[in-house]
N, C-alpha and C positions, 0 to 999 in steps of 0.2 A: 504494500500500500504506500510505502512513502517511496517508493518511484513512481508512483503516479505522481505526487505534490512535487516533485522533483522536475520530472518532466512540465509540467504543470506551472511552475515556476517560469521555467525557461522559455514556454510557449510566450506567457504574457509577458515577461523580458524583450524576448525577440517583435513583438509587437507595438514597442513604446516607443516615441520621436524625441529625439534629442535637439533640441531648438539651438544650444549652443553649436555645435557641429556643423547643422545645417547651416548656420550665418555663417560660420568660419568659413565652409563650400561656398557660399555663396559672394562671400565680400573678393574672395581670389576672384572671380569674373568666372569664364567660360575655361575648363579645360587646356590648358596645353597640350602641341602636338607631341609626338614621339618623335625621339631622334633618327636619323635615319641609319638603318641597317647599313652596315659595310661589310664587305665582303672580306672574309676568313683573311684569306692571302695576303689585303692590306692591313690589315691589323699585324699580321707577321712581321710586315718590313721596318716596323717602325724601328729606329734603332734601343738596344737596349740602353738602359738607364744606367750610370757610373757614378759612384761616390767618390768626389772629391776627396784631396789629402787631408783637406777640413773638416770634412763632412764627415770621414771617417774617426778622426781624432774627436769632435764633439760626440759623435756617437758611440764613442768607448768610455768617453769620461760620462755620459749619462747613464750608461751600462754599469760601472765603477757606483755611480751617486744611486741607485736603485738598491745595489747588492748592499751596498754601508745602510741604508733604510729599511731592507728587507734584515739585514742583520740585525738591526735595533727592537724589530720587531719581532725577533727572536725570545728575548728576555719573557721573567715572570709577568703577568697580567695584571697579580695582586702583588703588592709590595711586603717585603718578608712580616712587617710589622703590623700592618693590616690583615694578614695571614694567621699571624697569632691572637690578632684580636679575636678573628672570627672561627678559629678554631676553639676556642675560649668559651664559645657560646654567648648566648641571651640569657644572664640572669633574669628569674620571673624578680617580683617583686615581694 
């Protein structure tokens, strides 16, 4: 029985107008076209992409600035002392 409510749900879900939405649709104007297809072959020739000596070296040291962040993020969550507090318990009253 409560996959019928369930389905039942989703029926009048999928029936409801979204007014915000539709303005959003509607304040963009009409549709834009699609770009136009290109053929396989030309898209092959383009030349491949090459990192610069720069581009290379900025992209090592952010490699570098990630791993020192992801290390940091390594450590305890709770602090040792906070750890013992809450190991400690809630005294009642």
């Amino acid at each position: 029985m409560w996959r019928v409510w369930i389905i039942l749900g989703f029926l009048v879900t999928a029936c409801a107008e979204f007014p915000d939405v539709d303005a959003a649709l509607a304040a963009d104007g009409p549709p834009s076209a699609y770009p136009d297809l290109l053929p396989f072959e030309h898209l092959l020739s383009a030349p491949e992409p090459r990192l610069a000596d720069a581009d290379a070296d900025a992209l090592i040291a952010r490699a570098s600035d990630l791993r020192n962040r992801a290390n940091d993020l390594r450590g305890p969550v709770i602090e040792p002392d906070a750890r013992d507090r809450m190991d400690d318990g809630v005294a009642q009253p």
